[in-house]
mmCIF file of the N, C-alpha and C atoms, coordinates in Angstrom:
data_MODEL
# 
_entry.id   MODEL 
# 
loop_
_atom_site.group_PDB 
_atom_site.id 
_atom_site.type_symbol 
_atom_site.label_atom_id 
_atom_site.label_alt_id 
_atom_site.label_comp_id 
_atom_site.label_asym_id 
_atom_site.label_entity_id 
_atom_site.label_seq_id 
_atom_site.pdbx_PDB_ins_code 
_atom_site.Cartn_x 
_atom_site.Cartn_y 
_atom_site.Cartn_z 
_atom_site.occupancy 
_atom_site.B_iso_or_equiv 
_atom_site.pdbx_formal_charge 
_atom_site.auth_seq_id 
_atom_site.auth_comp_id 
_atom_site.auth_asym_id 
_atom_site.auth_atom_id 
_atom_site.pdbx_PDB_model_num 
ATOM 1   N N  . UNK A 1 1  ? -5.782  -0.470  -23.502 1.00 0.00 ? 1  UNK A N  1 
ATOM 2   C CA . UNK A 1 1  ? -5.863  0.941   -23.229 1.00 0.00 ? 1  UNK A CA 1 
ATOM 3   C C  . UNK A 1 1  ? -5.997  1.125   -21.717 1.00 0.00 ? 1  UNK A C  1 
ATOM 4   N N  . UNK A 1 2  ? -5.223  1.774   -21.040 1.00 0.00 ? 2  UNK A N  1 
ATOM 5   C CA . UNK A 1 2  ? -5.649  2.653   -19.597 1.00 0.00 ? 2  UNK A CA 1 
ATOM 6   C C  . UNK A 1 2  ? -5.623  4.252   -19.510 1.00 0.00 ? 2  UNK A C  1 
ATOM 7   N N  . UNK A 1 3  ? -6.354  4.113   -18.644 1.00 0.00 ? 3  UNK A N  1 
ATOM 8   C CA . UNK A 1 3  ? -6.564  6.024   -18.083 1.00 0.00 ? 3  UNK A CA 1 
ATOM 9   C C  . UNK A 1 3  ? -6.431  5.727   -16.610 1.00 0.00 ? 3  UNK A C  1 
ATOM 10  N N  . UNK A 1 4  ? -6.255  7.009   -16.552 1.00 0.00 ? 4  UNK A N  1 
ATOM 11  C CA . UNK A 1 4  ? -6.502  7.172   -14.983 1.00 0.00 ? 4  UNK A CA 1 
ATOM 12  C C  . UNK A 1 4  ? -7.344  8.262   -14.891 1.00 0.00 ? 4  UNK A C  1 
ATOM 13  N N  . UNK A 1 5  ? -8.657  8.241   -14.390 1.00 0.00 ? 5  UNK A N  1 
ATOM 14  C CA . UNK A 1 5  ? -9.664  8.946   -13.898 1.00 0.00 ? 5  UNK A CA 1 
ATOM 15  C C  . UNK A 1 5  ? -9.626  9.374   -12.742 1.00 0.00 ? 5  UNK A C  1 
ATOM 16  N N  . UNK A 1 6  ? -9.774  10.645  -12.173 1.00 0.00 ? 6  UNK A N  1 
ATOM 17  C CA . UNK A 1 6  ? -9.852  11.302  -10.965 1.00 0.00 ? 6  UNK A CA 1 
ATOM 18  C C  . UNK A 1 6  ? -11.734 11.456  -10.622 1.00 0.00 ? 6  UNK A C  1 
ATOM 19  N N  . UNK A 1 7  ? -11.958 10.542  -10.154 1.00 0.00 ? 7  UNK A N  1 
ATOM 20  C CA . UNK A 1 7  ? -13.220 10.473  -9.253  1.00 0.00 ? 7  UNK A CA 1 
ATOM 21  C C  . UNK A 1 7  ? -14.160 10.586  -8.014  1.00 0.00 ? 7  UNK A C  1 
ATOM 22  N N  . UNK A 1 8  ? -15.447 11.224  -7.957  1.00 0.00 ? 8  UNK A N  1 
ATOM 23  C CA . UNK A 1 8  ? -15.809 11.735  -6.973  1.00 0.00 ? 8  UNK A CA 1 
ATOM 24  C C  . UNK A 1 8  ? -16.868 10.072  -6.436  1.00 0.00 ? 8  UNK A C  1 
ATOM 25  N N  . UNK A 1 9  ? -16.716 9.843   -5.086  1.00 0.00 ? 9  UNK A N  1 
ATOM 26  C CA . UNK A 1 9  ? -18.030 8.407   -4.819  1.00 0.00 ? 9  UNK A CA 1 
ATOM 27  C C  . UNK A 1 9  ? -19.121 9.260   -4.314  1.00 0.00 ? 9  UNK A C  1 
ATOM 28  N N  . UNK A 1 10 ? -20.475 9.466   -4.878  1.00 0.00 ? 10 UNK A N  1 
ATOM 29  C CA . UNK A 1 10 ? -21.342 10.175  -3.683  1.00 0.00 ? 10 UNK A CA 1 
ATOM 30  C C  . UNK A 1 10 ? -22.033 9.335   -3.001  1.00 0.00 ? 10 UNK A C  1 
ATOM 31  N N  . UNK A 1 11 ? -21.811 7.688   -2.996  1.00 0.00 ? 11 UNK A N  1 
ATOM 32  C CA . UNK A 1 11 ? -22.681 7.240   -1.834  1.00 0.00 ? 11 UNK A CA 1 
ATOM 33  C C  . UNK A 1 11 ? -22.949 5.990   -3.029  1.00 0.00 ? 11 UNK A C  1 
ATOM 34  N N  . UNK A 1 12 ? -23.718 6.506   -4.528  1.00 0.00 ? 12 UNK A N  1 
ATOM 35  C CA . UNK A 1 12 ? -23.989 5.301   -5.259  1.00 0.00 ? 12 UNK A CA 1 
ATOM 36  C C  . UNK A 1 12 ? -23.062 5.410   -6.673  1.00 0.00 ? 12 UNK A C  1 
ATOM 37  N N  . UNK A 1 13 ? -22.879 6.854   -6.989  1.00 0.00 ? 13 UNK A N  1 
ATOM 38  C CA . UNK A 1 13 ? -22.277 6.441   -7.941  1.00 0.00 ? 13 UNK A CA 1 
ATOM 39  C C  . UNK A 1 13 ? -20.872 6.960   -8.390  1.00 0.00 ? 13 UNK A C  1 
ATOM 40  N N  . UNK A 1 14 ? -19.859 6.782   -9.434  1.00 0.00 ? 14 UNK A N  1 
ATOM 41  C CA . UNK A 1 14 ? -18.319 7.372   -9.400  1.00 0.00 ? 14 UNK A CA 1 
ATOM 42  C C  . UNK A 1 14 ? -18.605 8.416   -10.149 1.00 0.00 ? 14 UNK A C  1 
ATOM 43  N N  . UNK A 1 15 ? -18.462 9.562   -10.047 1.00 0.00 ? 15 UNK A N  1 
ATOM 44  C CA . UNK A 1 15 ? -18.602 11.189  -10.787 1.00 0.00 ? 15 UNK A CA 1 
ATOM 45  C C  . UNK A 1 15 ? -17.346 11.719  -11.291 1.00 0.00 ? 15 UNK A C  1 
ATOM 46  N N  . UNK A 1 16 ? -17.090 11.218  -12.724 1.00 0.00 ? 16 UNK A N  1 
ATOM 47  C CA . UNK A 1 16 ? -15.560 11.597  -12.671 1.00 0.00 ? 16 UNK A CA 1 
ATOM 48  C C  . UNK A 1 16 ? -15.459 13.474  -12.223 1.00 0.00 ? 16 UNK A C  1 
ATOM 49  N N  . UNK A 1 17 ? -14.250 13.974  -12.260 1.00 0.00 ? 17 UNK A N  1 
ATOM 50  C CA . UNK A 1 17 ? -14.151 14.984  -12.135 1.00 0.00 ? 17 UNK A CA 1 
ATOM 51  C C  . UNK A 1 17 ? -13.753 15.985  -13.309 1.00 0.00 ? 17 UNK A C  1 
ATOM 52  N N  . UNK A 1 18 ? -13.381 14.886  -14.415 1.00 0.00 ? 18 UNK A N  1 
ATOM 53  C CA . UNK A 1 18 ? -13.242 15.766  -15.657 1.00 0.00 ? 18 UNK A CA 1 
ATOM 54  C C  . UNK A 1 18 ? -13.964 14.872  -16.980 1.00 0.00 ? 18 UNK A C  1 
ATOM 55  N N  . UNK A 1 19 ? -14.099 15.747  -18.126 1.00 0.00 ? 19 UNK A N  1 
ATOM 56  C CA . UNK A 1 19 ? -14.933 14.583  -19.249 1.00 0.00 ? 19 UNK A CA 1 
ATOM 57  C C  . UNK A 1 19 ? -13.901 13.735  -19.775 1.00 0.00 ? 19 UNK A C  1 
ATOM 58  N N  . UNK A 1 20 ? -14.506 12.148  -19.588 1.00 0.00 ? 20 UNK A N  1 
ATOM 59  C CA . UNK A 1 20 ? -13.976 11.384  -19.835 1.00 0.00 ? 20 UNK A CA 1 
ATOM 60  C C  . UNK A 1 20 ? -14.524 11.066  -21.867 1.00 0.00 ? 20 UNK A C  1 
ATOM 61  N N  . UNK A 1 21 ? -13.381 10.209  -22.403 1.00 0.00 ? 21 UNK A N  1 
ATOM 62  C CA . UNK A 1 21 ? -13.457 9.993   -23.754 1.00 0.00 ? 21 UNK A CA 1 
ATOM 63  C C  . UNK A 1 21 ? -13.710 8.464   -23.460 1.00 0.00 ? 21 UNK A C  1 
ATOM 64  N N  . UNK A 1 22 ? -15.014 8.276   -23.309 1.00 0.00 ? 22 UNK A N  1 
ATOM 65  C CA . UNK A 1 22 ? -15.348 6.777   -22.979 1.00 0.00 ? 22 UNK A CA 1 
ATOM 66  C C  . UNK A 1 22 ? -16.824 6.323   -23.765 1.00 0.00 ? 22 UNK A C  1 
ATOM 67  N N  . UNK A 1 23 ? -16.608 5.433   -24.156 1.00 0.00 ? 23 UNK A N  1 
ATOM 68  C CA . UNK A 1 23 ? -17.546 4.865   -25.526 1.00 0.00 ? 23 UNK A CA 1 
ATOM 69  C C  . UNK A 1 23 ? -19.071 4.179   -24.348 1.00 0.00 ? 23 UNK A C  1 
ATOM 70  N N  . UNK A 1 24 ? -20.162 5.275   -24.708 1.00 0.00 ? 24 UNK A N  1 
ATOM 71  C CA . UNK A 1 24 ? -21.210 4.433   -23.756 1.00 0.00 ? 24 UNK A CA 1 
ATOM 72  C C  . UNK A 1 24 ? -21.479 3.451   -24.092 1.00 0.00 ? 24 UNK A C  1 
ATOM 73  N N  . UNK A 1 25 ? -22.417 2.532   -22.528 1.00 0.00 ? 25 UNK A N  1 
ATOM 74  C CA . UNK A 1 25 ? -22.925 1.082   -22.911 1.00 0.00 ? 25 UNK A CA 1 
ATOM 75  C C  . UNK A 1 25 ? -21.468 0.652   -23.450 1.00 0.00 ? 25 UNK A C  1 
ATOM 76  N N  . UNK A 1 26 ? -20.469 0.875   -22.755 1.00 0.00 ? 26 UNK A N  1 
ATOM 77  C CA . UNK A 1 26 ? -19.586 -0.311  -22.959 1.00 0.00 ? 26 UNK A CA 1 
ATOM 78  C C  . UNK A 1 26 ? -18.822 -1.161  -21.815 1.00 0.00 ? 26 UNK A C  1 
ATOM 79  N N  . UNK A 1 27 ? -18.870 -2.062  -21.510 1.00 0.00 ? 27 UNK A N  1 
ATOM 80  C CA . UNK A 1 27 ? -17.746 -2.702  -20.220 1.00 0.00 ? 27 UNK A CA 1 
ATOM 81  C C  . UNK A 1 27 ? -16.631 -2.409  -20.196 1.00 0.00 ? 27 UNK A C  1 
ATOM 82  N N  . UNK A 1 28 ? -16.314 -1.885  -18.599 1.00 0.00 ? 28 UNK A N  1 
ATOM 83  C CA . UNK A 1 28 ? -14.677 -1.610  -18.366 1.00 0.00 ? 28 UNK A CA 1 
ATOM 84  C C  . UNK A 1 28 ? -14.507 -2.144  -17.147 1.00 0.00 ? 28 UNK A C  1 
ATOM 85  N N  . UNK A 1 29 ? -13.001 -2.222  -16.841 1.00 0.00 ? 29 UNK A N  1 
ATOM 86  C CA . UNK A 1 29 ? -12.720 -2.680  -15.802 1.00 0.00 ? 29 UNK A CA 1 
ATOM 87  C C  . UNK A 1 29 ? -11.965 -1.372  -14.569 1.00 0.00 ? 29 UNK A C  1 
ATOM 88  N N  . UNK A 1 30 ? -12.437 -1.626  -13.650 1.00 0.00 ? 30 UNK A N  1 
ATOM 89  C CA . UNK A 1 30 ? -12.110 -0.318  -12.892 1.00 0.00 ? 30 UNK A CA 1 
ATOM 90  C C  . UNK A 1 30 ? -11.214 -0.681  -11.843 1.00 0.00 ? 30 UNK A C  1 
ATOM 91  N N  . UNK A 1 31 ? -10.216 0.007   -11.558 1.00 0.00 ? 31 UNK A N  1 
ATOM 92  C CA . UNK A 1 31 ? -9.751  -0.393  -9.983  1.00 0.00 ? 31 UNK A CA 1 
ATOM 93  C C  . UNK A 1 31 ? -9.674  0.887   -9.697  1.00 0.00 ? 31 UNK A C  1 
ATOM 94  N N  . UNK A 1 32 ? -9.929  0.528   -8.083  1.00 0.00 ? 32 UNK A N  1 
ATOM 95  C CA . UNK A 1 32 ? -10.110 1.791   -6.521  1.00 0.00 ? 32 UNK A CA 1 
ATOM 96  C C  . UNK A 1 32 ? -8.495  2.100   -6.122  1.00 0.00 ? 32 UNK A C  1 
ATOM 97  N N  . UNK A 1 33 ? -7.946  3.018   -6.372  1.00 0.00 ? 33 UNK A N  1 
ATOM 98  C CA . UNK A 1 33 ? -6.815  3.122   -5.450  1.00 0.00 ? 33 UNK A CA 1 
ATOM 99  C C  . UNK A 1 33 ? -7.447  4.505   -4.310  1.00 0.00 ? 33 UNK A C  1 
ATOM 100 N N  . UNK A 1 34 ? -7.507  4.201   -2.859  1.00 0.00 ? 34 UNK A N  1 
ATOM 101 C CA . UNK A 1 34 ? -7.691  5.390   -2.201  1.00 0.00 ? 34 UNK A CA 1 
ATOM 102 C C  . UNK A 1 34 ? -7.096  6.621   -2.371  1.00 0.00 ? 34 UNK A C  1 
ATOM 103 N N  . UNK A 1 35 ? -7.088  8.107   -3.241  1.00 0.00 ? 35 UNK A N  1 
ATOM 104 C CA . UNK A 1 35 ? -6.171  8.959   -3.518  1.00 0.00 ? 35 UNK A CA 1 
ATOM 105 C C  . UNK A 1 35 ? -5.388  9.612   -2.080  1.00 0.00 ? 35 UNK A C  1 
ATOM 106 N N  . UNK A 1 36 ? -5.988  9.155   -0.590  1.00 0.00 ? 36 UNK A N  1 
ATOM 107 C CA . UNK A 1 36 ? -5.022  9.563   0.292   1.00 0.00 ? 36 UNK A CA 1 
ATOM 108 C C  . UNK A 1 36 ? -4.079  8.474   0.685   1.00 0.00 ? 36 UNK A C  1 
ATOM 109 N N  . UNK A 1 37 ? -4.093  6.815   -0.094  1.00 0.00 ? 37 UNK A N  1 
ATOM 110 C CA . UNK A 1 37 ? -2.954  5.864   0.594   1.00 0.00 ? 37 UNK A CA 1 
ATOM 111 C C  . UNK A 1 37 ? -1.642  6.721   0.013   1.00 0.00 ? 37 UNK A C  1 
ATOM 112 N N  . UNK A 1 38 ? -1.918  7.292   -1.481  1.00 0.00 ? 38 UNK A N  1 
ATOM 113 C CA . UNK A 1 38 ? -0.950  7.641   -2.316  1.00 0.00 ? 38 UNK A CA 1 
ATOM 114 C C  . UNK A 1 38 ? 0.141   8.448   -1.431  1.00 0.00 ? 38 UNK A C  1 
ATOM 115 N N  . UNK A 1 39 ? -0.579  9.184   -0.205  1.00 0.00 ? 39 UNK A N  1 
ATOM 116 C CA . UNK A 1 39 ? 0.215   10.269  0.346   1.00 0.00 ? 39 UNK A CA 1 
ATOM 117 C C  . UNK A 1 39 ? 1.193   9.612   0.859   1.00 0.00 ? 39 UNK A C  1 
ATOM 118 N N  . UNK A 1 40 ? 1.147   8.550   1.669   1.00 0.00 ? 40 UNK A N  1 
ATOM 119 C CA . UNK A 1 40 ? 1.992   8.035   2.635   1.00 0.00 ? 40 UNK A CA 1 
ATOM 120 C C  . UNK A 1 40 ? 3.629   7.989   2.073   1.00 0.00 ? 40 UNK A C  1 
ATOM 121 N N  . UNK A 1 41 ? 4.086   8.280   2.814   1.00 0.00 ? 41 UNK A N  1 
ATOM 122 C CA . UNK A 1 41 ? 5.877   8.234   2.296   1.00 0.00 ? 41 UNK A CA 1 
ATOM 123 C C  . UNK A 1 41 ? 6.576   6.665   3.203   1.00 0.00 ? 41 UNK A C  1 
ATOM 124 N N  . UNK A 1 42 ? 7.634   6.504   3.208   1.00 0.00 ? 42 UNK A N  1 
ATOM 125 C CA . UNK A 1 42 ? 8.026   5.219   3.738   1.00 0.00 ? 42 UNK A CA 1 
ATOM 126 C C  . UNK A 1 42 ? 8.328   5.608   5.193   1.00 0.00 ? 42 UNK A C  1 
ATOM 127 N N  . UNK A 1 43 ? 8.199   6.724   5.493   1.00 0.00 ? 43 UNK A N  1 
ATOM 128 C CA . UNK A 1 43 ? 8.714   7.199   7.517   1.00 0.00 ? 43 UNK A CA 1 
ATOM 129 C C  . UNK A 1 43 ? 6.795   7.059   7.540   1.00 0.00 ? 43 UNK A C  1 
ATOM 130 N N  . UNK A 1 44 ? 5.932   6.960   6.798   1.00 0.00 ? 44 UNK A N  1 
ATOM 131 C CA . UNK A 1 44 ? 4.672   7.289   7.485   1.00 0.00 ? 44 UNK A CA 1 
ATOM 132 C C  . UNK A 1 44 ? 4.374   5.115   7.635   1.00 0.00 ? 44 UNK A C  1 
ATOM 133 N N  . UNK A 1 45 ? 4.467   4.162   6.424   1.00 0.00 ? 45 UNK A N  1 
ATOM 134 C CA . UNK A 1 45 ? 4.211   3.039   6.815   1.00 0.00 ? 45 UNK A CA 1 
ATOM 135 C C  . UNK A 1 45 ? 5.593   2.614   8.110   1.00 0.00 ? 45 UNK A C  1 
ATOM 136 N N  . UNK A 1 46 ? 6.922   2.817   8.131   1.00 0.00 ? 46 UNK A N  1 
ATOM 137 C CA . UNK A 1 46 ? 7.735   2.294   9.333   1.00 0.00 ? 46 UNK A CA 1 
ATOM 138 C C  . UNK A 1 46 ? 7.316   3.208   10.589  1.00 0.00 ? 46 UNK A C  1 
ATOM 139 N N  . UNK A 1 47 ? 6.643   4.673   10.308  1.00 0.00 ? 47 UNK A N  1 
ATOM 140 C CA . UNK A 1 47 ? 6.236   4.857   12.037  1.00 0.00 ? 47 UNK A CA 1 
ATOM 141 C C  . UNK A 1 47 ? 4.779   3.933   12.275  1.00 0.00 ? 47 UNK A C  1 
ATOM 142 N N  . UNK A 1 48 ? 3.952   3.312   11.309  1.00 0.00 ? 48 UNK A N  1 
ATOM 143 C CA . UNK A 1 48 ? 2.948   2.729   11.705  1.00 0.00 ? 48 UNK A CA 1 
ATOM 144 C C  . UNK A 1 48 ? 3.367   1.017   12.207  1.00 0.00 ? 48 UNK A C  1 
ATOM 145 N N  . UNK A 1 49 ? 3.994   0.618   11.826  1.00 0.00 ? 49 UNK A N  1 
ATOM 146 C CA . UNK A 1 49 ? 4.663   -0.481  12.243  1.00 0.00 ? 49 UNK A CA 1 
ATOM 147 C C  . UNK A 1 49 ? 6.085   -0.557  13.467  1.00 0.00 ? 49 UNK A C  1 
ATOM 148 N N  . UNK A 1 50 ? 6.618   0.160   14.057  1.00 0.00 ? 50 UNK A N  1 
ATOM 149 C CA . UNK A 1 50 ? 7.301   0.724   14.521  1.00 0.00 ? 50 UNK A CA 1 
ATOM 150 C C  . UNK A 1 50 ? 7.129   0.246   16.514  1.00 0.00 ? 50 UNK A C  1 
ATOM 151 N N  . UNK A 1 51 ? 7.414   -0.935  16.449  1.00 0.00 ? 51 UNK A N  1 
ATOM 152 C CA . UNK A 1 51 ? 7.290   -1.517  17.830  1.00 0.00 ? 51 UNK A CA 1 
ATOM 153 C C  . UNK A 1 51 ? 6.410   -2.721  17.483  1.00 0.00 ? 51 UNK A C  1 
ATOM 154 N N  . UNK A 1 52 ? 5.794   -2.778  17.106  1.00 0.00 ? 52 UNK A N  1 
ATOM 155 C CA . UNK A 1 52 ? 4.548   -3.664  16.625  1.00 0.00 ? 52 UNK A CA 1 
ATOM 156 C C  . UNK A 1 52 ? 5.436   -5.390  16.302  1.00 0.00 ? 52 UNK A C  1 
ATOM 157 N N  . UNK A 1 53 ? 6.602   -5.208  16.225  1.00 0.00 ? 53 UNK A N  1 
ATOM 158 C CA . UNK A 1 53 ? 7.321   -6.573  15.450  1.00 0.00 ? 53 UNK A CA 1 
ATOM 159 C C  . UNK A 1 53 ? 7.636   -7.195  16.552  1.00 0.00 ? 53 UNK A C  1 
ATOM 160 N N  . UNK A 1 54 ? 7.302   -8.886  16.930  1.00 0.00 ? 54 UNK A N  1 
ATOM 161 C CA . UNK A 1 54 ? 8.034   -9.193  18.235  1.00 0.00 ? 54 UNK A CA 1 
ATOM 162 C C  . UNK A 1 54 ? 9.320   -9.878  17.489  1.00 0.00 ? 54 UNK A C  1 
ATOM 163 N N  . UNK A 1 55 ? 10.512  -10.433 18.557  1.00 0.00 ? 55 UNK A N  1 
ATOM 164 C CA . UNK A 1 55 ? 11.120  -11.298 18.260  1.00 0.00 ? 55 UNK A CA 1 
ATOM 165 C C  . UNK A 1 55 ? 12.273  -11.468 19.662  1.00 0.00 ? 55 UNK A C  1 
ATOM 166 N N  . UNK A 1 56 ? 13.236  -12.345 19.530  1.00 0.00 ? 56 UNK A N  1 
ATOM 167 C CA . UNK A 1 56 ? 13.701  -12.316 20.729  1.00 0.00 ? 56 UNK A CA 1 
ATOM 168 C C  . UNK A 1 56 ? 14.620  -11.171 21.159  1.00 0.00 ? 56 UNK A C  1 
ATOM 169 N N  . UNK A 1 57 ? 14.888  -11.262 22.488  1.00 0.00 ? 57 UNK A N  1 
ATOM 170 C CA . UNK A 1 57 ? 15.729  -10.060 22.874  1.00 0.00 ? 57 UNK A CA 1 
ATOM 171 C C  . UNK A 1 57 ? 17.117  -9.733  22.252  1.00 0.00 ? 57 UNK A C  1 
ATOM 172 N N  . UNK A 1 58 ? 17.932  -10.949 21.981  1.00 0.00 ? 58 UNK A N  1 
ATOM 173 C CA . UNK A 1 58 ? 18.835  -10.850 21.101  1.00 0.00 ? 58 UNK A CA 1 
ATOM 174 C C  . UNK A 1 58 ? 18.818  -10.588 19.480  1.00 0.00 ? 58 UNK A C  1 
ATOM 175 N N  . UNK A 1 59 ? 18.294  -10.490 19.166  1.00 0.00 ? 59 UNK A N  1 
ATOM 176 C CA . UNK A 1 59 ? 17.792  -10.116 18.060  1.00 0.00 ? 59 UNK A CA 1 
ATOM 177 C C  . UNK A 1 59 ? 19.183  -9.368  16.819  1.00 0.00 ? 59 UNK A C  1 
ATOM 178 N N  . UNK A 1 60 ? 19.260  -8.204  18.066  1.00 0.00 ? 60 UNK A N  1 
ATOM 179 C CA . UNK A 1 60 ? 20.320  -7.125  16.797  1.00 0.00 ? 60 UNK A CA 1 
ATOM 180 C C  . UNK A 1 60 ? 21.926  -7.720  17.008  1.00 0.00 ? 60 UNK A C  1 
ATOM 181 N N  . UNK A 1 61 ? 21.596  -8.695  18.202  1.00 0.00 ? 61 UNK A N  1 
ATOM 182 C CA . UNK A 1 61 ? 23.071  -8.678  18.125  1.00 0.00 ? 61 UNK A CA 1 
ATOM 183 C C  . UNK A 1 61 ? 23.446  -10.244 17.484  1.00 0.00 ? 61 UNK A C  1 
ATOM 184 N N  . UNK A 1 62 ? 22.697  -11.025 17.579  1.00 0.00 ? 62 UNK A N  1 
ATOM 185 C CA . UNK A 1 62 ? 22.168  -12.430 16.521  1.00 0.00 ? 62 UNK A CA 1 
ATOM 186 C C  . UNK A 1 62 ? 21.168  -12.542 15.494  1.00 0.00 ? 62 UNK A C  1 
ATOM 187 N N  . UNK A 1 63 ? 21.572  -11.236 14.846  1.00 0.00 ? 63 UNK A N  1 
ATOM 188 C CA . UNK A 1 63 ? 20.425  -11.308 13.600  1.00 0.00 ? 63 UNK A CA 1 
ATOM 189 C C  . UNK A 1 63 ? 21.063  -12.322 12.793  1.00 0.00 ? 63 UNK A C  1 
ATOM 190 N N  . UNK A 1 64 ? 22.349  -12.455 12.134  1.00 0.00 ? 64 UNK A N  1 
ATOM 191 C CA . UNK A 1 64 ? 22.902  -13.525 11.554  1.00 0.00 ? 64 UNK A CA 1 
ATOM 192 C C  . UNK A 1 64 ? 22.251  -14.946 11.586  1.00 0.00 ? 64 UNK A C  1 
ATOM 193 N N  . UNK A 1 65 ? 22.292  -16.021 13.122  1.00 0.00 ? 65 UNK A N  1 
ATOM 194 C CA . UNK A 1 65 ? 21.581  -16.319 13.881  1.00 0.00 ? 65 UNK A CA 1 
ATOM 195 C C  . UNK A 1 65 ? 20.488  -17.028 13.137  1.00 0.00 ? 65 UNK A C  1 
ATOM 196 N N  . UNK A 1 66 ? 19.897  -15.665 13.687  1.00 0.00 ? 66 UNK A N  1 
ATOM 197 C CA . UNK A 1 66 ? 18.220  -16.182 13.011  1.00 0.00 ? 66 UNK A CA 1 
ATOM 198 C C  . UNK A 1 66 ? 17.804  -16.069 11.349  1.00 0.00 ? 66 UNK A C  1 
ATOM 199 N N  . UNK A 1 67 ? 18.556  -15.095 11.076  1.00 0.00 ? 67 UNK A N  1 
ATOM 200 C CA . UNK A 1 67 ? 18.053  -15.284 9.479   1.00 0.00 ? 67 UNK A CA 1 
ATOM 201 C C  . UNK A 1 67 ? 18.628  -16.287 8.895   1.00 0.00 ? 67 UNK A C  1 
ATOM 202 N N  . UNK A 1 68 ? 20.153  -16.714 9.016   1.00 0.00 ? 68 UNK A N  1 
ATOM 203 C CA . UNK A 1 68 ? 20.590  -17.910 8.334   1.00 0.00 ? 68 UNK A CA 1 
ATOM 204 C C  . UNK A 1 68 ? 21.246  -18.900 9.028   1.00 0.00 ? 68 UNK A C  1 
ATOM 205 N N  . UNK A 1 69 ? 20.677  -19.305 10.088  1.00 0.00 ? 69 UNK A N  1 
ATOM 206 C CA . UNK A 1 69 ? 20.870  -20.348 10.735  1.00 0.00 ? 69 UNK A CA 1 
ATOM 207 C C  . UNK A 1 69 ? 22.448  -20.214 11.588  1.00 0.00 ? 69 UNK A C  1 
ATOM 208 N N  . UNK A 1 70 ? 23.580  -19.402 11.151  1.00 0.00 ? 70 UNK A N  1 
ATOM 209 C CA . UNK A 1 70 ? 24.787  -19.434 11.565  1.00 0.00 ? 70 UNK A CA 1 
ATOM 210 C C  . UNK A 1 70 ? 24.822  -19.818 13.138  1.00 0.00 ? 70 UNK A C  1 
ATOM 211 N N  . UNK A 1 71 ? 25.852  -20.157 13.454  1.00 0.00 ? 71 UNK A N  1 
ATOM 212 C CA . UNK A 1 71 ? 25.926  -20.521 15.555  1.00 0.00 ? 71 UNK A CA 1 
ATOM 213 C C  . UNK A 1 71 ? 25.901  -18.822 16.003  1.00 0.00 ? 71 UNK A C  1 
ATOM 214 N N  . UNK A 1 72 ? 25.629  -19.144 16.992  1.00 0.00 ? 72 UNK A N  1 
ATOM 215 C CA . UNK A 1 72 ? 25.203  -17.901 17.865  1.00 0.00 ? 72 UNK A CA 1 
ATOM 216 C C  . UNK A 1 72 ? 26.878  -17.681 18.397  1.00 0.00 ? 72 UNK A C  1 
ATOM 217 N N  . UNK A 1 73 ? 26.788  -15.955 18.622  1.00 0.00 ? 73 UNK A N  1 
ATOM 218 C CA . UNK A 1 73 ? 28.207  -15.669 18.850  1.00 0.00 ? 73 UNK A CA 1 
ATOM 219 C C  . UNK A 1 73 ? 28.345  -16.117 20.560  1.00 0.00 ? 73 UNK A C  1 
ATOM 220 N N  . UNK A 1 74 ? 27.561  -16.087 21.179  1.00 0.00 ? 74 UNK A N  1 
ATOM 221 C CA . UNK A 1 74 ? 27.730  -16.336 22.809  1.00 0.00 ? 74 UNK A CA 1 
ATOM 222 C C  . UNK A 1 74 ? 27.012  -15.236 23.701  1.00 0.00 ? 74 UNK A C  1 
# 
C-alpha cells in the first residue's frame, strides 16, 4: 500500500494536513521529498549547473574525440 501525505514539520513532529486512514501503533515507512525540489523544471537544474562543467577548450568541436575515442579532426 502507498499514500502520499501532505505534511506540516513543526520542529519535532510531521502534522499531516488532512485525516489520514492509518491504523494506530502501527510501523510505516516514510520518505521526505522536499515539496519545493518538486518545483524545479529542467531550465531551473541546467541554469544551476551552467558554467560549473570544466573540460578542454576544444571540446564542441572534438566532442567525438573525447567521448569515443575517434582521432581528432586537426
Amino acid at each position: 500500500m502507498t499514500k502520499t501525505l501532505h505534511v506540516i514539520f513543526d520542529g519535532n513532529v510531521f502534522r499531516p494536513e488532512e485525516p489520514v486512514d492509518l491504523e494506530p501503533n502501527s510501523y510505516y515507512i516514510v520518505t521526505i521529498e522536499s515539496k519545493t525540489s518538486g518545483d524545479k523544471n529542467l531550465w531551473d537544474v541546467l541554469d544551476n549547473i551552467t558554467g560549473t562543467i570544466e573540460g578542454p577548450e576544444d571540446w564542441s568541436k572534438e566532442h567525438n574525440h573525447y567521448l569515443y575515442g575517434t582521432p581528432k579532426k586537426a
